[in-house]
C-alpha positions in Angstrom: 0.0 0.0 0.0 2.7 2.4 0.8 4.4 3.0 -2.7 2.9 4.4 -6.4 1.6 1.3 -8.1 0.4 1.1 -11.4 0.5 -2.5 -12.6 0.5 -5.7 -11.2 2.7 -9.4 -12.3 0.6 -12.1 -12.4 2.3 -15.0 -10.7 0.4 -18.5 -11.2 -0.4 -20.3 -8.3 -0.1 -23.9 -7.5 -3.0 -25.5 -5.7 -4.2 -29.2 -5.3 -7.3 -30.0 -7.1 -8.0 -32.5 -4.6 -8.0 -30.0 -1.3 -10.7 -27.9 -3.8 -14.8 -28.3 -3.9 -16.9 -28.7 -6.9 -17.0 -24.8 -7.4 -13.5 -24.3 -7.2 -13.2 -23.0 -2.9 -11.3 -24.9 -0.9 -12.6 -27.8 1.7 -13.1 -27.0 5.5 -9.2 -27.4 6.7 -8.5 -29.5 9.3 -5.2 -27.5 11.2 -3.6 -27.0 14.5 -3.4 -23.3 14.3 -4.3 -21.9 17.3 -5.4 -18.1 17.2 -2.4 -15.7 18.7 -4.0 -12.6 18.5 -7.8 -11.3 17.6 -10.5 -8.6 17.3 -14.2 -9.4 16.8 -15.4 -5.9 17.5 -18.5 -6.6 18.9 -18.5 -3.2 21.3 -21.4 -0.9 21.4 -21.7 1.5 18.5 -19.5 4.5 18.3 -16.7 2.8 20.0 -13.2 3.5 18.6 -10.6 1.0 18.4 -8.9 -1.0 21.6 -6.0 1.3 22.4 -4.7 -1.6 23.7 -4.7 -3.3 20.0 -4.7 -0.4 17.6 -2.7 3.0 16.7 -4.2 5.1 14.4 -1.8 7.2 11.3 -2.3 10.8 11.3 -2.4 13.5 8.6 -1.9 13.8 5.3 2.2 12.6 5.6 2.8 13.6 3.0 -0.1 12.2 1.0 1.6 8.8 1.8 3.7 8.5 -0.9 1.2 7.9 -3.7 -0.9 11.2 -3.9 -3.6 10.2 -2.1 -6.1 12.6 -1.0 -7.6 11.7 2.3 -6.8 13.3 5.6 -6.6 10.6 8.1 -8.0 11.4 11.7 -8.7 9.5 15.2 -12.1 10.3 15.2 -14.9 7.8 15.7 -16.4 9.6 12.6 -13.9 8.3 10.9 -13.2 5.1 12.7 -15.5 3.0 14.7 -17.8 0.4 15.5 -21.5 -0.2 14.1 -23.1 -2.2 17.5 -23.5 -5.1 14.5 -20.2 -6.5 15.1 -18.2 -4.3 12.5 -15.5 -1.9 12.6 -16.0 0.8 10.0 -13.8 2.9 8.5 -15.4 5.7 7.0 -13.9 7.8 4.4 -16.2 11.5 4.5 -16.0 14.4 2.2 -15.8 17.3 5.0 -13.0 19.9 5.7 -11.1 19.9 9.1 -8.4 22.5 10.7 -5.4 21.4 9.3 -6.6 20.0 5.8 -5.7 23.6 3.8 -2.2 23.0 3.2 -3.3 19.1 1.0 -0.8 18.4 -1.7 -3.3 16.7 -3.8 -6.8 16.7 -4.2 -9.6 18.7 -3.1 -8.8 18.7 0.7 -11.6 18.0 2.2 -12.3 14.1 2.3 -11.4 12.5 5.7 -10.4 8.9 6.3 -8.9 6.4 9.0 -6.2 4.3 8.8 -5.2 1.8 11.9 -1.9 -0.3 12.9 -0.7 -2.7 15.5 2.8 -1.3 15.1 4.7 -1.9 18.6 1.3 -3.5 19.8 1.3 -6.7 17.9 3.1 -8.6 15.3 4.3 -11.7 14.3 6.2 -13.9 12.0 4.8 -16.5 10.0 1.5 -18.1 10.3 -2.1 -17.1 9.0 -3.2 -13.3 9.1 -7.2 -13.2 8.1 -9.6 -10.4 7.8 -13.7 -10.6 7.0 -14.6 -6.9 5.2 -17.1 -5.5 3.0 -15.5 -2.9 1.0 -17.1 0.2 -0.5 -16.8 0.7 -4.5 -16.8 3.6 -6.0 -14.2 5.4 -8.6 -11.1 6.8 -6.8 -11.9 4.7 -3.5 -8.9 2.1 -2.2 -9.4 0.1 0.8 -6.5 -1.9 1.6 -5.6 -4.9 4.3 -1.9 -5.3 4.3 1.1 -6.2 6.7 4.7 -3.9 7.4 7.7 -5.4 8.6 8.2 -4.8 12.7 12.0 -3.5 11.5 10.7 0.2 9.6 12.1 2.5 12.5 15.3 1.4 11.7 14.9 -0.1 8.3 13.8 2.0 5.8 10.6 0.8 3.2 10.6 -1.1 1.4 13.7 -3.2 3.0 11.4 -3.9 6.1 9.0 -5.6 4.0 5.3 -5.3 3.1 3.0 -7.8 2.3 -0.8 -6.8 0.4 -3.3 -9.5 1.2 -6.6 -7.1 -0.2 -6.4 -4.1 -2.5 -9.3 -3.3 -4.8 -9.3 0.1 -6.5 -12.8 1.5 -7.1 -12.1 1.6 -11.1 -11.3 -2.0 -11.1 -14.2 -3.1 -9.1 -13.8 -6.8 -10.1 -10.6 -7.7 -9.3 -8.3 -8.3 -6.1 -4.9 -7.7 -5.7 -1.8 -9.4 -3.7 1.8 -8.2 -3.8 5.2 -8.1 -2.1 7.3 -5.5 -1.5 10.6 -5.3 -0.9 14.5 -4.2 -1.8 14.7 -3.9 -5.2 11.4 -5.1 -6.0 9.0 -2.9 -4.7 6.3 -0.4 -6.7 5.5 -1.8 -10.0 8.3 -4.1 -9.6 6.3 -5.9 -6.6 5.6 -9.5 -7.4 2.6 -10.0 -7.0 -0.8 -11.4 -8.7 -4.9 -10.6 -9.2 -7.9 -12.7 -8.9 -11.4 -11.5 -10.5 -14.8 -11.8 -8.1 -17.4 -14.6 -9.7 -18.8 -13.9 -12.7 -20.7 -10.4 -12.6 -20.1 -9.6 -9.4 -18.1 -7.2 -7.4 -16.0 -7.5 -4.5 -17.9 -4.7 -3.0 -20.9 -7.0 -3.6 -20.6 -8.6 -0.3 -18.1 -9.7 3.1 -15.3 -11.4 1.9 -12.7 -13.5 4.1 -9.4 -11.8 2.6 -6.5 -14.5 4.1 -2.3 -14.6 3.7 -0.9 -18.0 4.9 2.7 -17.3 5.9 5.6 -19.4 6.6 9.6 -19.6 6.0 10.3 -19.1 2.3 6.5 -19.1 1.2 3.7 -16.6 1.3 0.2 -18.0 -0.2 -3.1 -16.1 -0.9 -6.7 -17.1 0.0 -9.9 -15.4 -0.6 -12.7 -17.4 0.8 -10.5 -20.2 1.4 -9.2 -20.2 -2.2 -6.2 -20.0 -3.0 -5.0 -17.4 -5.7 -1.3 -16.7 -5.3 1.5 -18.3 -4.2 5.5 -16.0 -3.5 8.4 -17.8 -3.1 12.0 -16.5 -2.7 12.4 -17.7 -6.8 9.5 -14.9 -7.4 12.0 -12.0 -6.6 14.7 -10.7 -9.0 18.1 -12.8 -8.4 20.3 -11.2 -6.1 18.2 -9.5 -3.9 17.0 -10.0 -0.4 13.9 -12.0 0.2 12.9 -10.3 4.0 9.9 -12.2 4.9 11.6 -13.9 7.8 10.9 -11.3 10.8 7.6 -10.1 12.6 5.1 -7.9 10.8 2.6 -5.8 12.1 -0.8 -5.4 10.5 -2.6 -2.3 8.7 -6.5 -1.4 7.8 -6.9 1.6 5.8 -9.2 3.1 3.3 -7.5 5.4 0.7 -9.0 8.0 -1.6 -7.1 8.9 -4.8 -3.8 8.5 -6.2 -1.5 7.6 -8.7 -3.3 3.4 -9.0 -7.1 4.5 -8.1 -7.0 8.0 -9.3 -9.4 10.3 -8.5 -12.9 10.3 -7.0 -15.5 11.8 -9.4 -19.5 12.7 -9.2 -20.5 8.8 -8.9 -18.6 8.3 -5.7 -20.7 8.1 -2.9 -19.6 9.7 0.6 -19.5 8.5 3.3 -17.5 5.6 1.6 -17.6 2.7 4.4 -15.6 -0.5 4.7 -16.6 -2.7 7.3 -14.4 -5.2 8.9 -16.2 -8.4 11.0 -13.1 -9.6 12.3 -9.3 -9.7 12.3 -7.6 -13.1 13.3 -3.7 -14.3 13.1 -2.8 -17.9 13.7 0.3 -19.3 14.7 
C-alpha cells in the first residue's frame, strides 16, 4: 500500500485440485493453528478502536507516498464500530483544521487508517480479515502487513506484504503483492484474482486470508487460494525479508497515482466494514 503502483505481475499459483470443492473453494481445513492474536469488535456503537490493540496514522504525511487525498483522523467519525459487530472505516467528504495545506486533491475528504505497530506482530503463520469494502471510482481500501524492522529499516527493505487491494475503477478484481528491496512499486511481485462472474467485490463480506511461513507466502480469498511467492518470485540477487515479525494495517485510501481520482458517482460516506481480524500461529 505504501508505494505508487500502477500494474501488477501475475504469478500462477499452485493448488491441489484434490484440497478444492466442486465450485473451485477450498474444503473446510482441518489444522492446528491456534489463534495468537484477535478482534471481533462486537462493542457498542460509536466505540473507537482498543487502544490496547490499535494506533491510528495521522495526517496527510505527505499524501503517503502515492498522492492520495484523504486526511486521516482518530475520530470515531472516521473510525468505529456499528453495535453489528463491524469496525467501520469511513472515508467522508468534509473539511477539518489542518486540511488547507493538502498536496493533492480537493482537501476536504477524511479517512482512517489503523496499525498494530509496537502492539502486535508476528512472523509466520495465518493473518485473516472478513470486510465489506465500499466501490466507488477513486476509493482504495486496503488490508496489508509492514515489517516490525521500519524505524530502523527504511521501506521497502522492512518488508510489506498486500493480502486485499481493490481500486474502485477495477471493481472486479483483487490484488496481492510483495514489497521489498529492489522489488517494490510496479516491480512488486505479486498477482490478481477476479470476483465470480458479474459480481463485485464490493458486492458482499469477503474473508481476505495470507498463509505465511519460511520461504512461502500464499493467498486465499474465501478459502481459495490465488497466489503463491516464493523466494524464486523476486529478481536474483536481492534479499527475500519475509523472515521477521510484521505488524498489521487497515486503511481506506481515496485517490492516487493506482485508483485516481474520485468523481461525481462516488458516494460519501465511503464505508468499509471489517467483521473480524484473526492471526494464527
Amino acid at each position: 500500500m505504501r508505494r505508487i503502483r500502477l500494474t501488477a505481475v501475475l504469478i500462477a499459483a499452485a493448488i491441489t485440485s484434490s484440497a478444492l470443492t466442486a465450485n473451485g473453494y477450498e474444503k473446510p481445513e482441518r489444522t492446528a493453528l491456534a489463534i495468537t492474536w484477535q478482534d471481533e469488535f462486537n462493542d457498542p456503537t460509536g466505540t473507537k478502536p482498543s487502544a490496547g490493540k490499535w494506533n491510528y496514522d495521522l495526517g496527510g504525511e505527505p499524501n503517503w507516498g502515492n498522492e492520495e487525498w484523504q486526511y486521516y483522523t482518530n475520530r470515531k467519525e472516521n473510525v468505529s464500530t456499528d453495535g453489528a459487530g463491524n469496525l467501520v472505516i469511513s472515508a467522508r467528504k468534509e473539511k477539518l483544521p489542518g486540511m488547507e495545506n493538502c498536496q493533492f486533491g480537493t482537501c476536504d475528504i477524511t479517512s482512517g487508517r489503523i496499525t498494530t505497530k509496537d502492539k502486535f506482530d508476528q512472523a509466520y503463520g495465518r493473518f485473516e480479515a472478513r470486510i465489506k469494502i465500499p466501490g466507488g471510482q477513486g476509493l482504495w481500501p486496503a488490508f496489508w502487513m509492514m515489517g516490525n524492522n521500519i524505524d530502523d529499516v527504511d521501506w521497502p527493505g522492512n518488508g510489506e506484504v498486500d493480502i486485499m487491494e481493490v481500486v474502485g475503477n477495477e471493481p472486479s478484481t483483487l490484488y496481492g503483492t510483495l514489497h521489498g528491496p529492489g522489488y517494490s512499486g510496479d516491480e512488486g511481485p505479486g498477482g490478481q484474482t477476479s470476483a465470480p462472474a458479474g459480481q463485485k467485490w464490493a458486492d458482499a463480506f469477503h474473508t481476505y486470508r495470507v498463509d505465511w511461513a519460511p520461504n512461502e507466502v500464499k493467498w486465499l480469498v474465501d478459502g481459495r487460494q490465488f497466489l503463491r511467492i516464493t523466494p524464486a518470485n523476486i529478481p536474483a540477487g536481492k534479499k527475500w525479508v519475509f523472515d521477521h515479525p510484521f505488524y498489521l494495517l487497515l486503511n481506506l485510501a481515496v485517490g492516487g497515482v493506482w485508483p485516481g481520482p474520485p468523481n461525481s458517482s462516488t458516494r460519501f460516506p465511503a464505508k468499509m466494514l471489517i467483521d473480524y481480524v484473526r492471526v494464527y500461529g
